[in-house]
C-alpha positions as CSV (number, residue, x, y, z in Angstrom):
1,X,0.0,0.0,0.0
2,X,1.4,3.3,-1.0
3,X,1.4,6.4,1.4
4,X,2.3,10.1,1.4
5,X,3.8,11.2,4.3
6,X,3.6,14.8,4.4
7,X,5.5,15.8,7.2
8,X,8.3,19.0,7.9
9,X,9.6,17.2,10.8
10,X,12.5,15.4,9.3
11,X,12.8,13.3,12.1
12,X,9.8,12.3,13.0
13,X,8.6,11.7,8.9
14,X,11.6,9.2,9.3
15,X,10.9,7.6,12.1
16,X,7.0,7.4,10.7
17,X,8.4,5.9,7.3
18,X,10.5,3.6,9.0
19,X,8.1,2.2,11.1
20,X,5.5,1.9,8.4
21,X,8.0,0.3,6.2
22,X,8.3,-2.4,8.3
23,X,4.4,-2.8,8.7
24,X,4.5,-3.4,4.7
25,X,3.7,0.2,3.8
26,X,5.8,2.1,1.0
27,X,6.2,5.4,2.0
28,X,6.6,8.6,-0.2
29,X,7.8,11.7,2.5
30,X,7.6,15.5,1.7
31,X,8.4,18.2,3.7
32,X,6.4,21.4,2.6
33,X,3.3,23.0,1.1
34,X,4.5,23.5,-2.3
35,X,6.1,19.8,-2.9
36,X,3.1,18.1,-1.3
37,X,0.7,19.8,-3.5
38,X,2.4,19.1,-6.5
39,X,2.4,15.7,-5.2
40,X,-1.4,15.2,-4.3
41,X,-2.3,16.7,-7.9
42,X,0.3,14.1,-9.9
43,X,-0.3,10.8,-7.9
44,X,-2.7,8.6,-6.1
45,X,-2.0,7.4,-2.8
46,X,-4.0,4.9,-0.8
47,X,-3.4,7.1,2.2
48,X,-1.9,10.4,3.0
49,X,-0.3,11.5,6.5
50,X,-1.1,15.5,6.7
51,X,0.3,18.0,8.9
52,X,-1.6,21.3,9.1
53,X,1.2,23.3,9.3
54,X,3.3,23.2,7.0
55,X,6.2,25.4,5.5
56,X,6.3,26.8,2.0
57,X,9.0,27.1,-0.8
58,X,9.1,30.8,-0.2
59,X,10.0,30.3,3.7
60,X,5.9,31.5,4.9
61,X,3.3,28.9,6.1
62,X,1.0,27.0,4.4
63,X,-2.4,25.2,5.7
64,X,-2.7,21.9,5.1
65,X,-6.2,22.0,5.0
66,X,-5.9,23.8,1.6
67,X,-4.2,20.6,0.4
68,X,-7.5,18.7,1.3
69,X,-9.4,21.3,-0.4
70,X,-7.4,20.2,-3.6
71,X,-7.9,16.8,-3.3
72,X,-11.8,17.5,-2.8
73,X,-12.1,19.9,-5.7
74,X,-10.2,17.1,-7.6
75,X,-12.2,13.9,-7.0
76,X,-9.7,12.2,-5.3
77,X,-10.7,9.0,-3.3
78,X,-7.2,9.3,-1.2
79,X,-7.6,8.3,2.5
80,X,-5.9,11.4,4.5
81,X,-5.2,11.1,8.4
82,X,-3.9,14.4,9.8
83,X,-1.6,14.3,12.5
84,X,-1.0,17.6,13.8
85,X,-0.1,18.9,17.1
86,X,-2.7,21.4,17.1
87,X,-5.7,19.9,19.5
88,X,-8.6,22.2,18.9
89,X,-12.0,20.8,18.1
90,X,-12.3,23.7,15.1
91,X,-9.3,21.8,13.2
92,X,-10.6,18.4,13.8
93,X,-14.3,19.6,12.0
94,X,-12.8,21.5,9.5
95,X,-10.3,18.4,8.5
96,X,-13.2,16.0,9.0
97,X,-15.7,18.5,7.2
98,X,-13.1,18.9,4.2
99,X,-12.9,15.1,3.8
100,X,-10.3,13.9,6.4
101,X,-10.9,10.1,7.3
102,X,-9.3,10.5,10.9
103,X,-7.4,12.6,13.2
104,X,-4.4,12.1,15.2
105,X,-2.8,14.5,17.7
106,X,1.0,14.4,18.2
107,X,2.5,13.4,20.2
108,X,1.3,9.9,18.8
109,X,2.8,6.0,19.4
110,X,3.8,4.7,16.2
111,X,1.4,1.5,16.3
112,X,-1.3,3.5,16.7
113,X,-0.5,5.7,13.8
114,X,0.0,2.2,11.8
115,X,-3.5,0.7,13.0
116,X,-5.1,3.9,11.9
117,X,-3.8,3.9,8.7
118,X,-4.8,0.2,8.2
119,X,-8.3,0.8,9.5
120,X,-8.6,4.1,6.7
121,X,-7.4,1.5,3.6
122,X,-9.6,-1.1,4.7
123,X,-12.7,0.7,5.0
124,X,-11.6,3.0,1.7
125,X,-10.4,0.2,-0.6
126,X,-12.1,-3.2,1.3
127,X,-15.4,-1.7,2.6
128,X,-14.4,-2.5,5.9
129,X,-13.1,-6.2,5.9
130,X,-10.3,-7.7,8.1
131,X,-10.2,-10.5,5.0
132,X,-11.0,-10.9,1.6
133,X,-12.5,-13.7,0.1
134,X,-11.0,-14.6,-3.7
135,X,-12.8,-17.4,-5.0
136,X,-10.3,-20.0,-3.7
137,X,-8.2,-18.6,-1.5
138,X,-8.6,-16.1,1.4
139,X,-6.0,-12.7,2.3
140,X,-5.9,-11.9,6.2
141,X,-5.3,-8.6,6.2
142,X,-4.7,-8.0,9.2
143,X,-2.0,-10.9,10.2
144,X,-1.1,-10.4,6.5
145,X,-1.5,-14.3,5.6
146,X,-3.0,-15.9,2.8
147,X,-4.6,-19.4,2.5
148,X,-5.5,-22.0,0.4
149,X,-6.9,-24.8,-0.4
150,X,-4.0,-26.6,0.6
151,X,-3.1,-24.0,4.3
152,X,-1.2,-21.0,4.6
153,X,0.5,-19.6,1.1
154,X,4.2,-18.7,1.6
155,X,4.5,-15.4,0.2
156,X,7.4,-12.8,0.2
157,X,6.7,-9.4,0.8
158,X,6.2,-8.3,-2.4
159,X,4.6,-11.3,-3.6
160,X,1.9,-10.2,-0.9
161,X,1.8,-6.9,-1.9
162,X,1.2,-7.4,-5.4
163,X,-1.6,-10.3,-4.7
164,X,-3.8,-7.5,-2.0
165,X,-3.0,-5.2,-5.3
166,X,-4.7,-7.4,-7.8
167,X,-7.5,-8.0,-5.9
168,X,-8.2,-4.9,-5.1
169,X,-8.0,-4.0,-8.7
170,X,-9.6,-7.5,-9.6
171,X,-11.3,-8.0,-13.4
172,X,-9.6,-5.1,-14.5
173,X,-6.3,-4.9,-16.4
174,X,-3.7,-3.3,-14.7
175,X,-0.8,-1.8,-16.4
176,X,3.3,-2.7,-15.8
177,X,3.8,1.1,-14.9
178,X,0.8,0.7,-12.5
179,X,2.4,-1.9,-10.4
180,X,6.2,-0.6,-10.1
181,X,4.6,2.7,-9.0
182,X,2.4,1.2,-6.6
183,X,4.6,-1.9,-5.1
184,X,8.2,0.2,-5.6
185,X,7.3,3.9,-5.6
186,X,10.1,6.3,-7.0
187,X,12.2,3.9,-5.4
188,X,13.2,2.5,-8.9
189,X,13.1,4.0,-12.2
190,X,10.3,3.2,-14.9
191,X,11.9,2.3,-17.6
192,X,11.1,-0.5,-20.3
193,X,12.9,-3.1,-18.4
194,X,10.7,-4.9,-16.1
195,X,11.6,-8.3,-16.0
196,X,11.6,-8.0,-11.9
197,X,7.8,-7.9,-12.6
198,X,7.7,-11.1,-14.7
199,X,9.5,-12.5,-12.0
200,X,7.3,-11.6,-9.3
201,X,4.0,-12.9,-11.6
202,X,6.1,-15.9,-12.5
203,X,6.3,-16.9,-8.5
204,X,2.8,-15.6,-7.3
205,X,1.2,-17.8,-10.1
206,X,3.5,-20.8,-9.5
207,X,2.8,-20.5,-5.1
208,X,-1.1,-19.8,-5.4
209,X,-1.5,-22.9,-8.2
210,X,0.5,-25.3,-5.8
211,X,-1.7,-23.9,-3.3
212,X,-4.5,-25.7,-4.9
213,X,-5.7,-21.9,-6.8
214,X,-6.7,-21.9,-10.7
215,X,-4.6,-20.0,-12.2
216,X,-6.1,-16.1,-11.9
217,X,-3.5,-14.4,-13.6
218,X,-4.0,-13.6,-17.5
219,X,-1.9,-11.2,-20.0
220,X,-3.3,-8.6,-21.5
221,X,-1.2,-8.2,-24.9
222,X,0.1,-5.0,-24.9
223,X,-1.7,-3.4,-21.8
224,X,-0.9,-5.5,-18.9
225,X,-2.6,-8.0,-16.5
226,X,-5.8,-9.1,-15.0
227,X,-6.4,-10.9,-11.9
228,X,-9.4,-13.1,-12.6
229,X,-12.2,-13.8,-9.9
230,X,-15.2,-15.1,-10.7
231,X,-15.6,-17.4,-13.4
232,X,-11.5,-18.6,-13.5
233,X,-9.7,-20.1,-16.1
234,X,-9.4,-23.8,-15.5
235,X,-6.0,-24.6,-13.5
236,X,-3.7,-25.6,-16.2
């Protein structure tokens, strides 16, 4: 799951990265008003960390509640928690009002901040659920497991990732580009070689078919991939 941490706090946005990191989230930090907007305009995020206050290019303060106001006049369908150290009811209704999922006042424990986020994607991209359900196989997300026919699915981390990513995105074709930017971020470059991707399919097919799973994942010729639920192709 891909976040924006928009944070000026150096420290603390690497401590939050760091610790999300290791919960499986990939983490994309800025540190002011002028980068995160250009930011919240160019990508999609399945959740994004917002301070309030927040410093501008020019060296003056910006509000981050003008960057929700973007992402409302925009249609985006981002989750946004603001953590803030501000504690006045008139911020938490205005976030809230402006389209803020949750609100967290620093300071804040780190598994909190990580359950929160959780709980925002769920209910955003899963309506809700702890697990979902694909035909033959079942993802825990909160334990971050996935069984089988046959038990428990061993799955790297990415291999994980990019499952919860096709079935979040199931029956519809997904592009290459899509899934570096989602499972690796800016973290590595797009370019035309992606054989790290056909790796990664090759493996998640190969585990979930072993498993006792028909074989969900189907090429697109010249767009990209679909993860089939509902009327699978026959296990070949």
């Amino acid at each position: 799951m891909k976040l924006l941490v928009i944070e000026d706090e150096i420290e603390l946005s690497g401590s939050i990265c760091s610790y999300l990191k290791r919960d499986n989230f990939l983490c994309d930090p800025v540190f002011n008003f002028n980068d995160a907007m250009d930011r919240v305009k160019a990508r999609d995020y399945d959740c994004i960390l917002l301070d309030i206050s927040l410093p501008k290019n020019n060296g003056q303060m910006g509000n981050g509640l003008n960057i929700l106001n973007e992402l409302k006049q925009l249609g985006k369908a981002d989750g946004v928690l603001i953590i803030s150290a501000k504690n006045s009811l008139n911020d938490k209704l205005q976030g809230l009002n402006l389209g803020a999922d949750d609100y967290l006042t620093k300071p804040f424990h780190l598994p909190e901040l990580s359950a929160r986020v959780a709980a925002i994607i769920r209910r955003k991209c899963f309506d809700g659920k702890n697990k979902l359900v694909a035909d033959d196989f079942v993802i825990d997300l909160q334990d971050k497991i996935v069984k089988g026919e046959k038990g428990t699915i061993d799955l790297t981390r990415k291999e994980y990732e990019l499952l919860v990513y096709f079935v979040s995105n199931k029956n519809k074709v997904v592009t290459k580009e899509a899934i570096v930017e989602h499972l690796w971020g800016e973290q590595i470059d797009m370019n035309d070689n992606h054989d790290f991707i056909y790796t990664h399919l090759k493996n998640l097919r190969k585990k979930l078919m072993q498993a006792g799973c028909a074989n969900h994942i189907s090429v697109i010729y010249g767009m990209g991939y679909k993860f089939n639920v509902g009327g699978n192709e026959k296990k070949k």
